[in-house]
C-alpha positions as a Markdown table, in Angstrom:
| # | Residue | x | y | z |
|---|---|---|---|---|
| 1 | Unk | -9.0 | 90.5 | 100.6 |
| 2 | Unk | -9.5 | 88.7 | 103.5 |
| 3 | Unk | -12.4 | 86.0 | 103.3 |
| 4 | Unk | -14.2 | 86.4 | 107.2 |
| 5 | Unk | -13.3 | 89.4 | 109.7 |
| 6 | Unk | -14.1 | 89.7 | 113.9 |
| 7 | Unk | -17.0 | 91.2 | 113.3 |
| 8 | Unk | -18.7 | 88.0 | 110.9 |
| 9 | Unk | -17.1 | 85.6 | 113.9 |
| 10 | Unk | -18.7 | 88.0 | 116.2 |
| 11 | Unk | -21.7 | 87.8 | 114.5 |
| 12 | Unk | -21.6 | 84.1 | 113.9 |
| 13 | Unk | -20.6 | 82.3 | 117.1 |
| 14 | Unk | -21.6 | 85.5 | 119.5 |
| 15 | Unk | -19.0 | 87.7 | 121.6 |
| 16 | Unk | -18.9 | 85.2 | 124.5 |
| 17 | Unk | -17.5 | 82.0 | 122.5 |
| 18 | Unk | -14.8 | 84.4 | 120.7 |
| 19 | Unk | -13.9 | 85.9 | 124.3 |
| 20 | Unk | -13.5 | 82.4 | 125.0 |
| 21 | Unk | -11.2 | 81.5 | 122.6 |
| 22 | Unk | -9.3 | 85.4 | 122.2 |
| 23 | Unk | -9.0 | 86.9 | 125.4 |
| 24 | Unk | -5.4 | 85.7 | 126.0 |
| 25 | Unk | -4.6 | 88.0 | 128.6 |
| 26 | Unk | -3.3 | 86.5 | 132.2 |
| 27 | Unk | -5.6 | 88.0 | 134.4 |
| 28 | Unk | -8.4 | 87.7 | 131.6 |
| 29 | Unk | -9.0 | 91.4 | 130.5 |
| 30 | Unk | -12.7 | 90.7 | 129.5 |
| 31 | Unk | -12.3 | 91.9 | 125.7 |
| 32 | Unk | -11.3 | 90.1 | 122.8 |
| 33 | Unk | -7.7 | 90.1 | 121.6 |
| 34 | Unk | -8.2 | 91.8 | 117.6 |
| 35 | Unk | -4.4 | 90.7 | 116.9 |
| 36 | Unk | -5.3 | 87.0 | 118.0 |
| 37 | Unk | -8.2 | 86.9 | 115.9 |
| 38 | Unk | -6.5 | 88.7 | 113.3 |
| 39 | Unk | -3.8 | 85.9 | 113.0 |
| 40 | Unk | -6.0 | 83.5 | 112.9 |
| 41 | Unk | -8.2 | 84.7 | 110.0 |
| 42 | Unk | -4.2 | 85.5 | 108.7 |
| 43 | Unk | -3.6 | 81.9 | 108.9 |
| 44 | Unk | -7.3 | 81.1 | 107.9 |
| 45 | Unk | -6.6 | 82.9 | 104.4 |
| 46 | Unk | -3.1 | 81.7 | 103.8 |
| 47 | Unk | -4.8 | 78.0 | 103.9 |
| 48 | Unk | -7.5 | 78.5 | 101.8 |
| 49 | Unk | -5.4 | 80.3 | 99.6 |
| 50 | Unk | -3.2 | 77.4 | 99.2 |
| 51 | Unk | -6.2 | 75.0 | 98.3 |
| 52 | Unk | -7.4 | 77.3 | 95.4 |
| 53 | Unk | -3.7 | 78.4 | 93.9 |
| 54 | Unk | -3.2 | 77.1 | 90.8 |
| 55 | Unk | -6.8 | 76.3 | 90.1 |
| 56 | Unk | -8.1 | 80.0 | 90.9 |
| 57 | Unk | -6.7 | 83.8 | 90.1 |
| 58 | Unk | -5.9 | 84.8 | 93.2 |
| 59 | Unk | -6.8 | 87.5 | 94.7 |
| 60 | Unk | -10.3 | 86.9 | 93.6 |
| 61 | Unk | -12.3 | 89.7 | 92.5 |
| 62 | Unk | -15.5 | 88.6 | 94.4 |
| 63 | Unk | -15.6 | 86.1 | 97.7 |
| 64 | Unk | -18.2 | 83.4 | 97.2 |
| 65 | Unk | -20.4 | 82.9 | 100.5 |
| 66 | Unk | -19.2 | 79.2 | 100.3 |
| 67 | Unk | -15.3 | 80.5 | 100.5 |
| 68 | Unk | -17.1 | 82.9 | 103.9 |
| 69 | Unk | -18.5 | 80.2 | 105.5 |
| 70 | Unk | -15.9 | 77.6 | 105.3 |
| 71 | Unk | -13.5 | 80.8 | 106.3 |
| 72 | Unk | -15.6 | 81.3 | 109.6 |
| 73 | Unk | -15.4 | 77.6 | 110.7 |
| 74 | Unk | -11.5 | 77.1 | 110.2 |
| 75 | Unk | -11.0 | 80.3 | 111.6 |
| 76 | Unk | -13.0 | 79.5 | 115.0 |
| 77 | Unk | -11.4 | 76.1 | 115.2 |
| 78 | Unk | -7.8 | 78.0 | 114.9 |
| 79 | Unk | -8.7 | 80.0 | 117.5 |
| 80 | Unk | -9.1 | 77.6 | 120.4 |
| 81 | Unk | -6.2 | 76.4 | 122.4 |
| 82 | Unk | -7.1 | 73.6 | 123.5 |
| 83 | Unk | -9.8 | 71.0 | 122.2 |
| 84 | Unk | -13.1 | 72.8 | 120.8 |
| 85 | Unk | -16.3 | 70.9 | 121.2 |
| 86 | Unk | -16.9 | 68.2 | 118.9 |
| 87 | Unk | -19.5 | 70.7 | 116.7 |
| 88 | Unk | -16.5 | 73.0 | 115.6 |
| 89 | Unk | -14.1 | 69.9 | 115.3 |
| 90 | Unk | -16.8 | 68.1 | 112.4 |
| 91 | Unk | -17.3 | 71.9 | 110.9 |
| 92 | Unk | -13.3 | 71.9 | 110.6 |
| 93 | Unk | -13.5 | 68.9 | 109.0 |
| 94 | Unk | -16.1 | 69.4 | 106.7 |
| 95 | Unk | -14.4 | 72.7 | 105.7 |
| 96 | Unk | -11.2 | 70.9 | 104.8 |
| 97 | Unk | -13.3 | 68.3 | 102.9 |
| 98 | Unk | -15.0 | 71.2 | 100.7 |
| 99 | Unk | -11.7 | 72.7 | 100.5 |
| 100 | Unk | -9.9 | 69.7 | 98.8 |
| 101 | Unk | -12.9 | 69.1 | 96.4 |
| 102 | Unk | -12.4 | 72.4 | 95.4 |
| 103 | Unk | -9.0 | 72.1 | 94.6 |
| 104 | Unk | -9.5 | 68.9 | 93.1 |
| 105 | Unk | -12.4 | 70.7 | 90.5 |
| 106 | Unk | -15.0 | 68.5 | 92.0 |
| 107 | Unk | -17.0 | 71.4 | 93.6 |
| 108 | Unk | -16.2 | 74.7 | 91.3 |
| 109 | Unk | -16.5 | 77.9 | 92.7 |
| 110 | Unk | -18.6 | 80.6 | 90.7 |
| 111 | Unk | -15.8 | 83.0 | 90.0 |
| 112 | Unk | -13.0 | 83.4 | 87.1 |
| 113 | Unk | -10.8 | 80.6 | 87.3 |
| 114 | Unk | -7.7 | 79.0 | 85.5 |
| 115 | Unk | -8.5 | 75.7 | 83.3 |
| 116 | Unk | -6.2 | 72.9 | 84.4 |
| 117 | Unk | -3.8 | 71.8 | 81.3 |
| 118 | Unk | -5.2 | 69.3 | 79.4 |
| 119 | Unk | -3.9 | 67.1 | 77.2 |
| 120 | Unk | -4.5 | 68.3 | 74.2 |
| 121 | Unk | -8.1 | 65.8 | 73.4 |
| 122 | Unk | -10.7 | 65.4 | 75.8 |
| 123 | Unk | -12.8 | 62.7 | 73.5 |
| 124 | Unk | -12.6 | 59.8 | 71.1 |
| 125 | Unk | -10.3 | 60.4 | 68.3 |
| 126 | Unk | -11.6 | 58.2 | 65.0 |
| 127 | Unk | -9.7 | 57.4 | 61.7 |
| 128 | Unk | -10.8 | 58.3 | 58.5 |
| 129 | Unk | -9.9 | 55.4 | 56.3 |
| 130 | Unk | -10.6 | 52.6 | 54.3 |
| 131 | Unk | -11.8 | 49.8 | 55.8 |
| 132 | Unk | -9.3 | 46.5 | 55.3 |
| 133 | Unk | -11.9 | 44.0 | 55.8 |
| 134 | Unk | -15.3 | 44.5 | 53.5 |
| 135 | Unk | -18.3 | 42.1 | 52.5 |
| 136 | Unk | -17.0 | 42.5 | 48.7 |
| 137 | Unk | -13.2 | 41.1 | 49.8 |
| 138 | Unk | -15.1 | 38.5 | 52.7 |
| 139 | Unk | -17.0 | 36.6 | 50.4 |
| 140 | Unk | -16.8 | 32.8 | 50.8 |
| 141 | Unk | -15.9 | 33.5 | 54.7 |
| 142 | Unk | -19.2 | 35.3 | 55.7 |
């Protein structure tokens, strides 16, 4: 299941910035390329897909709007040949950030999951026995 489509893009960033950034033809034929914004939302999936393998059962049943939103902003900056404005650079980059939390568990993502491996104990482990040193067998040192 794909995680943002044309139309949310469309919707987000308004039809003039995506025929911008996805009318590749030479003259400009004044509509939006679907297969170039279809690759990049392709490419947009594979990456976040790669951030949650491992830490998430993928597909995932439901998308979280985080997963959306940070889907729309990579997606836009894929789409642009040359250097986007600095705005979509820092989104990219925050996107990324989020991403990477998330695959390091720091930010957890509201859907079924797989637990990391631990190692076996996750607190203090004590020791139930008798105590060598007591005030009975310290007398004279106490």
């Amino acid at each position: 299941m794909p995680y943002a489509s044309q139309q949310l893009l469309v919707d987000r960033y308004g039809e003039r910035l995506l025929l911008q950034v996805a009318d590749r033809s030479d003259p400009p034929a004044g509509t939006i390329d679907a297969s170039v914004v279809a690759r990049a939302l392709s490419d947009t999936d594979a990456m976040i897909d790669g951030y949650l393998a491992g830490r998430y059962v993928l597909p995932l049943e439901t998308t979280p709007p985080l997963l959306i939103d940070l889907a729309a902003q990579i997606a836009i900056y894929k789409l642009h040949i040359y250097a986007p404005d600095q705005k979509i650079a820092d989104d990219y980059k925050d996107a990324v950030s989020a991403l990477t939390k998330i695959a390091n568990g720091v930010v957890r993502l509201p859907v079924a999951g797989v637990e990391p491996a631990g190692a076996g104990s996750a607190g203090v482990v004590t020791i139930d026995r008798e105590r060598d040193f007591t005030p009975e067998n310290l007398k004279g040192w106490i």
